[in-house]
C-alpha positions as CSV (number, residue, x, y, z in Angstrom):
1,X,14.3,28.9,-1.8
2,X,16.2,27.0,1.0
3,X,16.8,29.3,3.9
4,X,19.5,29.3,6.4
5,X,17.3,28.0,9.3
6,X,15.7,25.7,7.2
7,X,19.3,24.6,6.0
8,X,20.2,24.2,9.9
9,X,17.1,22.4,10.9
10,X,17.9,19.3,7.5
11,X,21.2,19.3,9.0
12,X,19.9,19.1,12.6
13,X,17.5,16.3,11.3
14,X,20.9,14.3,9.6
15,X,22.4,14.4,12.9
16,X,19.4,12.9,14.5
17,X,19.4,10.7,12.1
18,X,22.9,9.8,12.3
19,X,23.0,9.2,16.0
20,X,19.6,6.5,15.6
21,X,21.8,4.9,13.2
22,X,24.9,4.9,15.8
23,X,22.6,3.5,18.6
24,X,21.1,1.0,16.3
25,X,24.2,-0.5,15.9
26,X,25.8,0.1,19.0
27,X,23.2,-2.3,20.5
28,X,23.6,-4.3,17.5
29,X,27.3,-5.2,18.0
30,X,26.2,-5.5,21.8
31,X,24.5,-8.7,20.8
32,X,20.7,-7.1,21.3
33,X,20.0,-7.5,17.8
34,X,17.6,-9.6,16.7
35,X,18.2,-12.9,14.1
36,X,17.7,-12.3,10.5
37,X,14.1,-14.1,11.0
38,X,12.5,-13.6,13.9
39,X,9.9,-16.5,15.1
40,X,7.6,-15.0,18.3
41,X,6.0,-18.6,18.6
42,X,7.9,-22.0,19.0
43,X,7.6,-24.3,16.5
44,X,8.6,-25.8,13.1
45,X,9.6,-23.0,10.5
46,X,7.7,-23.2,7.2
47,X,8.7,-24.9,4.3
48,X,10.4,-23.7,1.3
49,X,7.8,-24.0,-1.3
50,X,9.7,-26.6,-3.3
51,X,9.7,-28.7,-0.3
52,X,6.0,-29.2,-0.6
53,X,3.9,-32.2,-2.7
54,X,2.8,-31.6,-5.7
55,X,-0.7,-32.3,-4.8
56,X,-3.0,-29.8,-4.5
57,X,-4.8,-31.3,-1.4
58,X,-1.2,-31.9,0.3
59,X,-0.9,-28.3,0.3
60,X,-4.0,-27.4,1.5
61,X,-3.9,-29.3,4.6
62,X,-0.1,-29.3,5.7
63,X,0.4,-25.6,5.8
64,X,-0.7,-24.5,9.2
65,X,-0.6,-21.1,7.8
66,X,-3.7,-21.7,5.8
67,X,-5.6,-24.4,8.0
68,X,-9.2,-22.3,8.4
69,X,-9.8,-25.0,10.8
70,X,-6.8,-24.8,12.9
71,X,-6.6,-22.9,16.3
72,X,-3.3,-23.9,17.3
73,X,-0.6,-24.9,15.4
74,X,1.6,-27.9,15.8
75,X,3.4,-26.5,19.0
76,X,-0.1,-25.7,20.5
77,X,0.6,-22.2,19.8
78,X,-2.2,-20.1,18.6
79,X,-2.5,-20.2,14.7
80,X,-1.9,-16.6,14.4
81,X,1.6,-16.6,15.7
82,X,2.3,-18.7,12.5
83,X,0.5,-16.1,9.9
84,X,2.6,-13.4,12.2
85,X,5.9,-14.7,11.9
86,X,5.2,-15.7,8.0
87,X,4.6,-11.4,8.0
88,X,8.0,-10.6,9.9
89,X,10.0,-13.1,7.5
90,X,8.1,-11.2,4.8
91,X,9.5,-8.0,5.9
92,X,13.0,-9.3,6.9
93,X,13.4,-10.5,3.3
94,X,12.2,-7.3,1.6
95,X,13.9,-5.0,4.0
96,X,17.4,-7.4,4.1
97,X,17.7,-8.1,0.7
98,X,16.2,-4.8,-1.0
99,X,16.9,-1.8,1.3
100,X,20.0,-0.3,1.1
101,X,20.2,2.1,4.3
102,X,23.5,4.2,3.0
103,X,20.8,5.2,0.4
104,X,18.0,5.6,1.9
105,X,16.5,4.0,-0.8
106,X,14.8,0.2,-2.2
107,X,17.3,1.6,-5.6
108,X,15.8,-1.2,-7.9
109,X,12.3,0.6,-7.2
110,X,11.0,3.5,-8.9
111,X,9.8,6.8,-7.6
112,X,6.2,6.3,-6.5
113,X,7.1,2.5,-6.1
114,X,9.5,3.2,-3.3
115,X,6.7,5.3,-2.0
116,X,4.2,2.7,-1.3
117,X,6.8,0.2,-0.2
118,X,7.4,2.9,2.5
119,X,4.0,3.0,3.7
120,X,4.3,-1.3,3.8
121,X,7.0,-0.8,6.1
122,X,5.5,1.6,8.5
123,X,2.2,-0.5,8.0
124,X,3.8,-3.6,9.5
125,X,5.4,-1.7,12.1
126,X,1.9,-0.8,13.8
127,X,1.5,-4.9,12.7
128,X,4.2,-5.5,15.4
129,X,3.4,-3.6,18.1
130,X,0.2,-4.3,17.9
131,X,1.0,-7.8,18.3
132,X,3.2,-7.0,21.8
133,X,-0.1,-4.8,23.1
134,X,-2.2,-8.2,22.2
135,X,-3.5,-9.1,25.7
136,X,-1.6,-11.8,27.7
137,X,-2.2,-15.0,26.8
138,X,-1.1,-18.4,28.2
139,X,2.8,-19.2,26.0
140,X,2.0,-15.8,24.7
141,X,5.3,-14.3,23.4
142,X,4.7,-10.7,23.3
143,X,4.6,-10.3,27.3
144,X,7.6,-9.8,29.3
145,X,11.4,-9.2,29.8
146,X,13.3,-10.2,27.0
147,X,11.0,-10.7,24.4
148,X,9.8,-7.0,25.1
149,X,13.1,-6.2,24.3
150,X,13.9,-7.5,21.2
151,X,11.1,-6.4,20.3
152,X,11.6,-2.9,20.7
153,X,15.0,-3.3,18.8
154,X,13.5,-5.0,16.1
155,X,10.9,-1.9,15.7
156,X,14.0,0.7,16.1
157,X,15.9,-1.4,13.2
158,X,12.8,-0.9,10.7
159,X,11.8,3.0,11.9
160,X,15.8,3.3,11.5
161,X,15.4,2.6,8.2
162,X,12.3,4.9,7.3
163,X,14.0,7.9,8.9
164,X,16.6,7.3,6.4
165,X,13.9,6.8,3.5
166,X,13.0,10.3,4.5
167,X,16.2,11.5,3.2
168,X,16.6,8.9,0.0
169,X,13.5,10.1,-1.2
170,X,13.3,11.6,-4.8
171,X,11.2,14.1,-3.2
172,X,12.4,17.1,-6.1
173,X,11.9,14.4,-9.1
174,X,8.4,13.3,-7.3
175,X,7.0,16.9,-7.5
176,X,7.3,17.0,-11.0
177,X,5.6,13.7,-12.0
178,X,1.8,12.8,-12.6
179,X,-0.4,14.0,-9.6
180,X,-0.9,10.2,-8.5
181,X,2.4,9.9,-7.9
182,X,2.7,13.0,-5.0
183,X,-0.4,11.3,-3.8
184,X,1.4,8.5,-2.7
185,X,3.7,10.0,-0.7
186,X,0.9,12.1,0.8
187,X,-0.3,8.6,2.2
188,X,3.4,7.0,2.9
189,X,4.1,9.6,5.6
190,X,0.9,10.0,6.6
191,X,1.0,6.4,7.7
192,X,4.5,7.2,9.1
193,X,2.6,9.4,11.7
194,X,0.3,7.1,12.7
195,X,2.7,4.5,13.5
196,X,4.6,6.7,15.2
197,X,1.8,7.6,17.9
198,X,0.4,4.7,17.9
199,X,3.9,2.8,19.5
200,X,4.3,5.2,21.5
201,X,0.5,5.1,22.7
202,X,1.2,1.7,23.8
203,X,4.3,1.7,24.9
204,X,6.4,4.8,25.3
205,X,4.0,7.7,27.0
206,X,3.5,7.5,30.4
207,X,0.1,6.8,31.8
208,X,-0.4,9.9,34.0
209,X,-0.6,12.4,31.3
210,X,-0.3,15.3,33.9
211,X,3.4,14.7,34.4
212,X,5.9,17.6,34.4
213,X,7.0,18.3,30.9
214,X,10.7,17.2,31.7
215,X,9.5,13.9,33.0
216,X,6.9,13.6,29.9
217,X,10.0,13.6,27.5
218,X,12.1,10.8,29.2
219,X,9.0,9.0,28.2
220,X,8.2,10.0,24.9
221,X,9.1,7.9,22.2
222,X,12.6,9.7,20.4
223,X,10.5,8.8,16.9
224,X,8.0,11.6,17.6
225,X,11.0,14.1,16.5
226,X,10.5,13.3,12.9
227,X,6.5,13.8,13.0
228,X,7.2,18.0,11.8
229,X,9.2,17.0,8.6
230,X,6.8,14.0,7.5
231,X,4.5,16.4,8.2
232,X,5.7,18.6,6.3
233,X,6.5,16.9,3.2
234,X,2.9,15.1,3.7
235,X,1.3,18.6,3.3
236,X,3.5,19.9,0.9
237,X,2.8,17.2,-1.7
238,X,-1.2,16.9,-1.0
239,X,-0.8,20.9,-1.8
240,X,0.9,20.0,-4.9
241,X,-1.7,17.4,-6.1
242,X,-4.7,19.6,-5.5
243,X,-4.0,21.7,-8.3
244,X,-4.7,18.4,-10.3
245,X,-8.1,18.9,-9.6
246,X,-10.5,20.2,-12.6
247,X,-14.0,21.7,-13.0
248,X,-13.5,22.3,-16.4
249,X,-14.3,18.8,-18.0
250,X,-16.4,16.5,-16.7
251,X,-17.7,18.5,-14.1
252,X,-15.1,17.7,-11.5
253,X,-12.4,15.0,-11.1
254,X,-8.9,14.6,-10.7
255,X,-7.0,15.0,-14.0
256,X,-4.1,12.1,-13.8
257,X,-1.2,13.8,-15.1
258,X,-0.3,17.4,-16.4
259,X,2.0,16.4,-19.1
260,X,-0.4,14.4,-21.4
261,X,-4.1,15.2,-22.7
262,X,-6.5,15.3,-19.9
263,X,-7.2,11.9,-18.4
264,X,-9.4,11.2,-15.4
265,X,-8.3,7.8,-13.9
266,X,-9.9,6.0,-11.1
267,X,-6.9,5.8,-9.2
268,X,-5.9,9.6,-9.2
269,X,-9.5,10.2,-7.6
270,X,-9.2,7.6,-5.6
271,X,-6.0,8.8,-4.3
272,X,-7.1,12.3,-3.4
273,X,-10.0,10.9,-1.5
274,X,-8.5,8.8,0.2
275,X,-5.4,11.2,1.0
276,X,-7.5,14.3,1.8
277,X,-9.3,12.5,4.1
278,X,-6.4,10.8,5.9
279,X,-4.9,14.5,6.2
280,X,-8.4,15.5,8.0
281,X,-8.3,12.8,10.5
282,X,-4.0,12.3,10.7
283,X,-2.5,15.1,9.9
284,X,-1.0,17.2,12.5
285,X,-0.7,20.7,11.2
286,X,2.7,22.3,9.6
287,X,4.5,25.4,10.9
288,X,7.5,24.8,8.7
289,X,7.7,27.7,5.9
290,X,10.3,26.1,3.7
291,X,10.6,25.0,1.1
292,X,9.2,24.3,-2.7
293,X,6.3,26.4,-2.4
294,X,5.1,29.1,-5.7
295,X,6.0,32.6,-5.6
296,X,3.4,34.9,-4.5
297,X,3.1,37.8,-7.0
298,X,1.4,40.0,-4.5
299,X,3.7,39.1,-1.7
300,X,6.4,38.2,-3.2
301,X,7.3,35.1,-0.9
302,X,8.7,31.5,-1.2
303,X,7.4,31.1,2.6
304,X,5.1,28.3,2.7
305,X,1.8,29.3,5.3
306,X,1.0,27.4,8.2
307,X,-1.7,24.8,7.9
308,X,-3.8,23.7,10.3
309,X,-4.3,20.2,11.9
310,X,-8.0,18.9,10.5
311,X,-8.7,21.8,8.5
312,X,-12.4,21.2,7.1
313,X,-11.0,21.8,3.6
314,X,-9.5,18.4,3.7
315,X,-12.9,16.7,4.7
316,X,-15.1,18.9,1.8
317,X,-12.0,17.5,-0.5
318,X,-12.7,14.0,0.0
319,X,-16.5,14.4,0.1
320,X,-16.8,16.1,-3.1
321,X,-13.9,14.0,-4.6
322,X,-16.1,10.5,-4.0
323,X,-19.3,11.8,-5.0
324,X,-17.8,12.9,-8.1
325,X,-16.1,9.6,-8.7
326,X,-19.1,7.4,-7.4
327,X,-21.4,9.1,-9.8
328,X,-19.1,9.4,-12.9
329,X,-19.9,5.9,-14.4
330,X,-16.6,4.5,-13.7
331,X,-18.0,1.3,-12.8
332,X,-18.2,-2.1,-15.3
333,X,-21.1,-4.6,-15.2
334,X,-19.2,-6.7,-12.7
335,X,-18.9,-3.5,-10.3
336,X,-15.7,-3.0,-10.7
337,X,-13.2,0.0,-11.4
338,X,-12.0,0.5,-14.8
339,X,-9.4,2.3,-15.2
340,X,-10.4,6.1,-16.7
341,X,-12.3,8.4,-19.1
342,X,-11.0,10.3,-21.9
343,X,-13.0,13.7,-23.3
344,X,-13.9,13.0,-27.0
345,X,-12.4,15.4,-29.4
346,X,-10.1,16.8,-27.0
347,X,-7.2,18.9,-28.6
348,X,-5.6,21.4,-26.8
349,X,-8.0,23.3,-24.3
350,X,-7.4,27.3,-24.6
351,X,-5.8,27.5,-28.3
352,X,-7.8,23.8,-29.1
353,X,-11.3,21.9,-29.1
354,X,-12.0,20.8,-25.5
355,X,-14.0,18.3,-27.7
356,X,-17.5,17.0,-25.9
357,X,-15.9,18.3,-22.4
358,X,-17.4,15.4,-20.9
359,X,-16.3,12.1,-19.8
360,X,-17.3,10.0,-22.6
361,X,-14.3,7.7,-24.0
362,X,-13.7,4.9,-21.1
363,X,-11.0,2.6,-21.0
364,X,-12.1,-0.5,-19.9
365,X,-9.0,-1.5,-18.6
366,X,-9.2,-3.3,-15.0
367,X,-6.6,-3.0,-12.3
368,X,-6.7,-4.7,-9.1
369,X,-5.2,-1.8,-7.1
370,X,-8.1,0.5,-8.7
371,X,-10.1,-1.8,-6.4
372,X,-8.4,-1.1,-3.2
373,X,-7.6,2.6,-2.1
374,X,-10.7,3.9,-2.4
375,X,-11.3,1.5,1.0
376,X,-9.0,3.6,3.1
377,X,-11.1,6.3,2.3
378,X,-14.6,5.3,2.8
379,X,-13.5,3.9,6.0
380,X,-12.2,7.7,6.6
381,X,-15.5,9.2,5.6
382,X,-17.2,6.9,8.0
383,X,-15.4,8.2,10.6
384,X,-15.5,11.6,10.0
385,X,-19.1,12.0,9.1
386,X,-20.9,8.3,10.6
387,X,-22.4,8.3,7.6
388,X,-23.3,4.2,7.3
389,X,-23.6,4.5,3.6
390,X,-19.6,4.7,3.1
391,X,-18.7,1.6,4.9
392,X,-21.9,-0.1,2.9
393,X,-20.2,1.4,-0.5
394,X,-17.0,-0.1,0.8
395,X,-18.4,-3.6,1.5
396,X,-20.4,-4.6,-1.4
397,X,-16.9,-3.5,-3.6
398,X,-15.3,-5.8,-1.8
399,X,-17.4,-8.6,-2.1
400,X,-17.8,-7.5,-5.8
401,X,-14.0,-8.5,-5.9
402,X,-14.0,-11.8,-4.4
403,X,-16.7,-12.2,-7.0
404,X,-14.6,-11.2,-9.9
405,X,-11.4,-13.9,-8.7
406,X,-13.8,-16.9,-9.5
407,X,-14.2,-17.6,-5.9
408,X,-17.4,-19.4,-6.3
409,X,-15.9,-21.6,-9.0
410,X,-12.7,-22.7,-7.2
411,X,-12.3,-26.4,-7.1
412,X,-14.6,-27.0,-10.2
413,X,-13.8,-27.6,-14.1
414,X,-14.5,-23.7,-14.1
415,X,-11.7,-22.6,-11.7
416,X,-9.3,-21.4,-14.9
417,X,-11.5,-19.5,-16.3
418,X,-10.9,-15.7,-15.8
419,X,-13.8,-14.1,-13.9
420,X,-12.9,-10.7,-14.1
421,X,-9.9,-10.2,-11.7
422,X,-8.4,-13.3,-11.4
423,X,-9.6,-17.9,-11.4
424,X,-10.5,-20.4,-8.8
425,X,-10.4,-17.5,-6.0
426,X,-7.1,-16.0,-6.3
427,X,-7.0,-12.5,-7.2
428,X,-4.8,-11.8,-10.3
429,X,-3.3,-9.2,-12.7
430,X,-4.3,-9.9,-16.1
431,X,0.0,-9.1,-16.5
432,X,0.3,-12.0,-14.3
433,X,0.0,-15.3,-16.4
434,X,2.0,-13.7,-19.2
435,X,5.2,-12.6,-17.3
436,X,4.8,-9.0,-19.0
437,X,4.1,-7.1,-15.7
438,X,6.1,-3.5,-15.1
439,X,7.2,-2.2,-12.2
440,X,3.9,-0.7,-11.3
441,X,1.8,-3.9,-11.7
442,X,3.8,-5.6,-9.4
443,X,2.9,-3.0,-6.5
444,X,-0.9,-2.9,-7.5
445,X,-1.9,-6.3,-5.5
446,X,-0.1,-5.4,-2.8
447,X,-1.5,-1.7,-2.5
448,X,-5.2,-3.7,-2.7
449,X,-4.6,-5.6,0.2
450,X,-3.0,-2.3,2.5
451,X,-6.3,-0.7,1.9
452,X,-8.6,-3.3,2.5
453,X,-6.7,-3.9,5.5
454,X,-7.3,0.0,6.7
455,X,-11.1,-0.6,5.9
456,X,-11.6,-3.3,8.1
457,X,-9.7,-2.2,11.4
458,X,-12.4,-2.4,14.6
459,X,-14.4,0.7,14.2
460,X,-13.7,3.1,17.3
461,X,-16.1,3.2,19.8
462,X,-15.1,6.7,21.8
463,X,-15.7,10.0,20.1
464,X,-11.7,12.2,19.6
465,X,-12.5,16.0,19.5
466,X,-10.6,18.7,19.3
467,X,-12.1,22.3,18.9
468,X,-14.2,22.2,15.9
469,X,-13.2,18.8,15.2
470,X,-14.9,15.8,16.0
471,X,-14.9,12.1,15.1
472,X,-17.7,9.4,15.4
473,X,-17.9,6.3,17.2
474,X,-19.8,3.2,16.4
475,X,-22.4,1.7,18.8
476,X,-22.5,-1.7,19.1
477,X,-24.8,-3.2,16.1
478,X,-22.7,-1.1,13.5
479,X,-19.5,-1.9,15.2
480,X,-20.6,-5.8,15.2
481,X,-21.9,-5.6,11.8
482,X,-18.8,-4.1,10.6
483,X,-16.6,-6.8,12.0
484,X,-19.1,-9.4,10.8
485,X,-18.8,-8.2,7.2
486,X,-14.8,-8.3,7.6
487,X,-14.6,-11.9,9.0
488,X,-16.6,-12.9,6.6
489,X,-13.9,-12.3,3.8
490,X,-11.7,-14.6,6.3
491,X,-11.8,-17.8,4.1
492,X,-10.9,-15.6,0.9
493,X,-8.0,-13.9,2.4
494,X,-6.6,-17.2,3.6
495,X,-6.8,-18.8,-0.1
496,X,-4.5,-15.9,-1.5
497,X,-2.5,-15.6,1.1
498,X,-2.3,-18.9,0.5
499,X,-1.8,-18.6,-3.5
500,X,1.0,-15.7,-2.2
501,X,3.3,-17.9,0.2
502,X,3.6,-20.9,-2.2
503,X,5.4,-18.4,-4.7
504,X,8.2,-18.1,-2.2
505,X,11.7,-18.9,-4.1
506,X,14.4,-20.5,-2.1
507,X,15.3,-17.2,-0.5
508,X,12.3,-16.1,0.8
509,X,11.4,-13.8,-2.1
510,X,7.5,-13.7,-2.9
511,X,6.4,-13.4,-6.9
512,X,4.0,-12.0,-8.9
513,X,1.5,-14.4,-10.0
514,X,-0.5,-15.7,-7.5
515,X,-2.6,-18.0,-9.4
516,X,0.0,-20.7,-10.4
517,X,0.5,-23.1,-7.6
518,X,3.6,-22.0,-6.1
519,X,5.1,-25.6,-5.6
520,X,5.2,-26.8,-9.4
521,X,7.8,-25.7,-11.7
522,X,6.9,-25.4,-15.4
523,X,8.8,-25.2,-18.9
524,X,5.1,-23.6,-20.3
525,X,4.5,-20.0,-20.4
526,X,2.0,-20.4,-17.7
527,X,-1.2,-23.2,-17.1
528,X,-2.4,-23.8,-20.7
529,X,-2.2,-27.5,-19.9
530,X,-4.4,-27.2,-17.5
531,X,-8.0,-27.7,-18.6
532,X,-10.4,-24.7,-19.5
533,X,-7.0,-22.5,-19.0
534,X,-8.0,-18.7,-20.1
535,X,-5.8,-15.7,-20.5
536,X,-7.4,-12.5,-19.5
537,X,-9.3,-10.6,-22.0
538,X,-7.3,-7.6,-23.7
539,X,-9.9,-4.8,-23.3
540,X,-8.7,-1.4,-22.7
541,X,-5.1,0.1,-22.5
542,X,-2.6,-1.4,-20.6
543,X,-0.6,1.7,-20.3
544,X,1.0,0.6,-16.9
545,X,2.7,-2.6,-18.2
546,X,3.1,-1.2,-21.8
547,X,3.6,2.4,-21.7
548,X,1.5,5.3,-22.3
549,X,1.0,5.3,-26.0
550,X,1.8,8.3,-28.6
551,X,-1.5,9.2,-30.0
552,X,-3.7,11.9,-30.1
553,X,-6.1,10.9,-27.1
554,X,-3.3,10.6,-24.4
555,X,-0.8,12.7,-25.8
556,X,-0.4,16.9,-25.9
557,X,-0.5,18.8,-29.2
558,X,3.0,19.5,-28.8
559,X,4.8,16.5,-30.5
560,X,8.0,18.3,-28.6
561,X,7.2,17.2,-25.3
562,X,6.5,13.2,-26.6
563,X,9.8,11.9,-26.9
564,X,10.4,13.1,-22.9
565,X,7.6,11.2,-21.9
566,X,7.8,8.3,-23.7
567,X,11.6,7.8,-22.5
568,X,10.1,8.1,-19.1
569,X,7.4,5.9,-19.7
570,X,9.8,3.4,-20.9
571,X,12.0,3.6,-17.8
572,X,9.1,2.5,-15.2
573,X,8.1,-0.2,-17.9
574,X,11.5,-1.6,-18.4
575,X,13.7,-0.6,-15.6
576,X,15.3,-3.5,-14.3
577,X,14.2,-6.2,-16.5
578,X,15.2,-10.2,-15.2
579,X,14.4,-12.9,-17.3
580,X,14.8,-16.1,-15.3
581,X,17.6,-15.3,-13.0
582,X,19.4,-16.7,-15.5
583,X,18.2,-20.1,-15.8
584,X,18.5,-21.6,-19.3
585,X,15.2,-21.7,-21.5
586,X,14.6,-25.3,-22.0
587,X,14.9,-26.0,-18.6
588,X,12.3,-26.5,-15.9
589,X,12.0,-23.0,-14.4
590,X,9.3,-20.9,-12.0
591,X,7.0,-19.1,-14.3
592,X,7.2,-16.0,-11.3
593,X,11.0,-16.0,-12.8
594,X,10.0,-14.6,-15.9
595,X,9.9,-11.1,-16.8
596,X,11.1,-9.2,-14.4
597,X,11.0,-11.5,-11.9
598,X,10.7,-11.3,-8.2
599,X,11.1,-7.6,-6.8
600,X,10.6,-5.2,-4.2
601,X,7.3,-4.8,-5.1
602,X,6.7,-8.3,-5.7
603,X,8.0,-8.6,-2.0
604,X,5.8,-6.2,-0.7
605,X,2.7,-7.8,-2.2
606,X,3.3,-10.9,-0.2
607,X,3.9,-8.6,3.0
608,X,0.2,-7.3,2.6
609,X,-1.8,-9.5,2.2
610,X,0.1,-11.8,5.2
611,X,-0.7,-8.3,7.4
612,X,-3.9,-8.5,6.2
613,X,-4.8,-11.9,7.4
614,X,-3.1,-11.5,10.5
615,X,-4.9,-8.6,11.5
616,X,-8.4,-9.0,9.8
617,X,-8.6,-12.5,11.0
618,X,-6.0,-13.9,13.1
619,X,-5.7,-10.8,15.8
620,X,-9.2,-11.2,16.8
621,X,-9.9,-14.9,16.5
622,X,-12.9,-14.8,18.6
C-alpha cells in the first residue's frame, strides 16, 4: 500500500528530478554543453571501420587503439586518451541514439536488459571521473579550467539521465519475473551508489570534513539526494530474490525462476553472491517503510522494516551462496560455467515426486556472461573476509576463459576452430556466427567484461570500519600480485576490444559478433570460407536465444500456466527483430546486420569491454 507521505516524498523526488532536467538544459542552451563526441586528447578521430584495409595485418598495426606497443599516440598523447575517448563515443552513441529521457527508458530493451545497461551507464560514469582525478600529467586534459567544466556537465547529462531511469523502470513488472531478473537491479543501483560517492569523493566534498553542516551541503554533490530511493529499491528487490533461495533440493542453491519446475542456474547463484555481497560492502541502510512489501499476519502491516547498512546477513548470504555453487559440480572439463542442473524425476514437490532431490540432470549449455559475475563477487569476498583463496578462485576462471577463446591458437591454421567460448582469441557467443542471438545474448558479453572489470580494480590498501564492520586491506605482495595477475590479461583484452571496435557500423553502433573481422563485408552467413571454419557445438539448451521449452523438466504440472510463459518467453526472444536494416539479400551486407542486428545491448557490449581496457590497462600504464 502507497501511503500519503510516501506518495509526497515520489512527488518530491519528480520535482527534483524535474528541476536536474531544467538545469541540464538551461546550461545546455547557454552553450556549456558538450559536442555529441567528446575527444579529451588532440588528435586524429578513429576510422569508421569500412575505412580500414582489408588486411588483417593493416588493422593490427594502424589502430592506435590496439597498438600493445604504443605509449603515445600519433599526437604524442598518451595511448590511453585514445582507448578513453573510443569509451565516451561508446556511450554517446548508446545513450544518443537509444535513450529516450521523456521515458526514462532504452524502450527497444527488455526488462532486466534495461537493468544492466543501467549499471553500464553508471559504470562509465566512475570511468570519467576517474579519468579527471588521474594525476596531472604533461598535455594532460583532465586538469584545469574549462576542461573541468565540461566535464562536470558531461557527468550531469549522463546521472540526468539515470535519475530519470529511476522513474522508467518497470520496477512492478520486474518483481514478478524470474529471481535473476530482481537480481539485476539489486546490482544496477547498487552501482548507482557507488558512483555517486565516489564523484563526489573526488570532487564535490570538501576536504575539511569538520565543516559546519550548512557549509558541508554547499559542497555536497546534489546527486547524493537520490542515494535513499536507490537504496531503497536496491533492498527491496535483493529482499525479493532471497526467497528464491532453497534447501529443499540440492542442498542449497538459488532456484532460477518460480514459475517453471525447479532449476538451479549458474547465473541466479552467481547473482545473489555477487549482489549480497555488494549490499554488505555498498549498501547504505533503508529507513523508507513503503512500499511492495508482504502482509504481516501477526501485525497486520504493509510497512517495510528498516535495514541496516552492512548487516552480516548479507556477508553469510554470499558465503554460503559460493560455497554452495563452487561445490555443486557446475563446472565442465574446460573449467567453465555451464549453465544449470535439473532434479531428475521432478514433478510437482508437495502434491508430486521431488524425483532424486538432487542436482543430477546438467545442461551443458555455456554462456559467456556465466563466466563473468561471479568476479564481482569474489572480489567482494576478498574484501570482506581477506581470504586469498577468492581472488585465486577468481583468477584461474579467468584465465580458464582466455583459454576457452583459442587464444593460444590465434594466428595459426587452428584460429577457427571453436575452443570452447569463442576462436583465434576473441571471446564469442555460440549465437554469434549464426545471427540467432535474443535479446539476452546480446547483453551477456558485455555483462562479462563489467565484472571482470570490478575484479581487477587496485585492491585497497587502508582498512574502512564502521562499528562491527570492518574491511581488509592488502599489503603489498598481494596487492602487487593482484595487479600482476590483471595486467597480465592486458594483451587479451586488447585483441577483443580490438575484435569489438572493428564491428562499428557507420554510425558508431557496435555489433554482436566479435569474431568476424569487423572491416569485411560478406554475402555468407558467416566465415565458412575461411579454412578450418567451425560452428559451435549444440550441447545443452539454448533457452535464452530460443525460449524456454514446454516439456516436463522445465515446465510446472499445470499445463494452465504454459501458454503465459511461453508468450513471455517469446517476447524477450523475438522482441524487436531486424534483419539487415533492410538491405537486400543478395547484396554484400555486415553479417552483425543480421538477426536482430545492432542494439542497445549490442552497444553496451562494446562500452565494456573499452572500460575495461581503459581501466585494467591503460589507467595505470606503469
Amino acid at each position: 500500500m502507497i501511503t500519503r507521505s510516501s506518495n509526497r516524498r515520489l512527488f518530491l523526488t519528480g520535482v527534483i528530478l524535474l528541476l536536474s532536467t531544467v538545469v541540464y538544459l538551461f546550461y545546455t542552451l547557454a552553450g556549456a554543453s558538450p559536442p555529441p563526441s567528446i575527444q579529451y586528447a588532440p588528435g586524429t578521430r578513429f576510422a569508421s571501420p569500412e575505412h580500414h584495409p582489408v588486411s588483417e595485418q593493416s588493422v593490427l598495426d594502424k589502430i592506435p587503439l590496439l597498438d600493445q606497443d604504443a605509449g603515445t599516440d600519433a599526437s604524442g598523447q598518451p595511448a590511453m586518451f585514445d582507448t578513453f575517448t573510443a569509451l565516451l563515443e561508446a556511450l554517446d552513441v548508446m545513450q544518443s541514439r537509444f535513450y529516450t529521457i521523456w521515458q526514462g527508458q532504452w524502450p527497444d530493451a527488455i526488462d532486466w536488459t534495461a537493468a544492466v545497461i543501467g549499471t553500464h551507464v553508471s559504470a562509465a560514469l566512475a570511468a570519467m571521473t576517474e579519468a579527471w582525478h588521474y594525476p596531472p600529467q604533461q598535455n594532460s586534459p583532465y586538469d584545469y579550467g574549462e576542461e573541468k567544466r565540461e566535464h562536470e556537465n558531461l557527468v550531469n547529462r549522463y546521472f540526468t539521465q539515470i535519475t530519470s531511469f529511476y522513474f522508467g523502470e518497470n520496477a512492478f513488472s520486474l518483481r514478478t519475473q524470474a529471481y535473476d531478473d530482481m537480481l539485476w537491479v539489486v546490482l544496477g543501483w547498487l552501482e548507482s551508489i557507488k558512483f555517486i560517492n565516489l564523484h563526489s569523493d573526488l570532487h564535490h566534498l570538501p576536504a575539511d570534513r569538520t565543516a559546519k553542516h550548512t557549509e558541508r551541503n554547499s559542497s555536497i554533490w546534489y546527486a547524493h539526494q537520490f542515494v535513499p530511493q536507490f537504496a531503497h529499491r536496491a533492498r527491496l528487490f535483493y529482499d525479493l530474490a532471497s526467497k528464491g533461495w532453497d534447501t529443499s533440493l540440492c542442498g542449497g542453491g538459488m532456484v532460477w525462476n518460480p514459475y517453471l519446475a525447479p532449476y538451479k542456474n549458474a547465473i541466479t547463484n552467481q547473482l545473489f553472491v555477487s549482489a549480497s555481497i555488494s549490499m554488505y560492502l555498498y549498501f547504505p541502510g533503508d529507513h523508507n517503510s513503503s512500499p511492495f512489501s508482504i502482509r504481516n499476519p501477526v501485525r497486520q502491516s504493509t510497512k517495510v522494516p528498516p535495514a541496516k547498512a552492512h548487516d552480516p546477513q548479507y556477508l553469510e548470504n554470499a558465503v554460503e551462496a559460493y560455497q554452495w555453487l563452487k561445490t555443486s559440480g557446475m563446472t565442465n572439463r574446460k573449467g567453465l560455467y555451464v549453465d544449470g542442473f535439473h532434479i531428475t524425476g521432478w514433478r510437482g514437490g508437495n502434491n508430486g515426486s521431488v524425483g532424486t532431490g538432487k542436482c543430477d540432470l546438467r545442461d551443458e549449455k555455456v554462456y559467456t556472461y556465466n563466466q563473468g559475475v561471479v568476479l564481482s563477487g569474489l572480489r567482494g569476498l576478498w574484501e570482506a573476509t581477506g581470504s586469498m583463496a577468492y581472488l585465486e578462485d577468481g583468477h584461474q576462471l579467468i584465465r580458464n576463459v582466455i583459454a576457452a577463446t583459442g587464444w593460444d591458437t590465434r594466428g595459426t591454421r587452428w584460429r577457427w576452430q571453436w575452443s570452447g567460448l569463442g576462436r583465434n582469441g576473441v571471446i564469442e557467443e555460440a549465437c554469434d556466427s549464426t545471427g540467432t542471438c535474443s535479446q539476452n545474448g546480446h547483453a551477456f558479453k558485455g555483462i562479462f567484461f563489467h565484472h571482470l572489470t570490478l575484479f581487477c580494480s587496485q585492491l585497497p590498501t587502508t582498512v574502512l570500519s564502521e562499528g562491527d564492520f570492518k574491511t581488509y586491506a592488502a599489503n603489498d605482495d598481494v596487492f602487487d600480485w593482484h595487479r600482476r595477475q590483471c595486467r597480465s590479461y592486458g594483451p587479451w583484452l586488447r585483441n577483443n576490444a580490438q575484435a569489438a571496435y572493428l564491428t562499428r557500423d557507420g554510425e558508431g553502433e557496435f555489433g554482436t559478433w566479435w569474431g568476424i573481422l569487423g572491416d569485411r563485408r560478406r554475402t555468407t552467413l558467416g566465415m565458412e570460407d575461411e579454412e578450418g571454419f567451425e560452428l559451435p557445438p549444440t550441447e545443452g539448451t539454448d533457452y535464452r536465444n530460443d525460449g524456454v521449452p514446454v516439456d516436463e523438466v522445465w515446465r510446472l504440472p499445470d499445463d494452465q500456466i504454459w501458454q503465459r510463459l511461453e508468450a513471455s518467453d517469446d517476447d524477450d526472444v523475438t522482441r524487436n527483430r531486424r534483419t539487415n536494416k533492410g538491405q537486400p539479400e543478395a547484396v554484400h551486407w555486415d553479417p552483425n546486420d543480421r538477426g536482430r542486428g545492432r542494439t542497445v545491448e549490442t552497444q553496451s557490449g562494446g562500452l565494456a569491454i573499452l572500460r575495461a581496457l581503459w581501466k585494467v590497462i591503460d589507467l595505470d600504464p606503469s
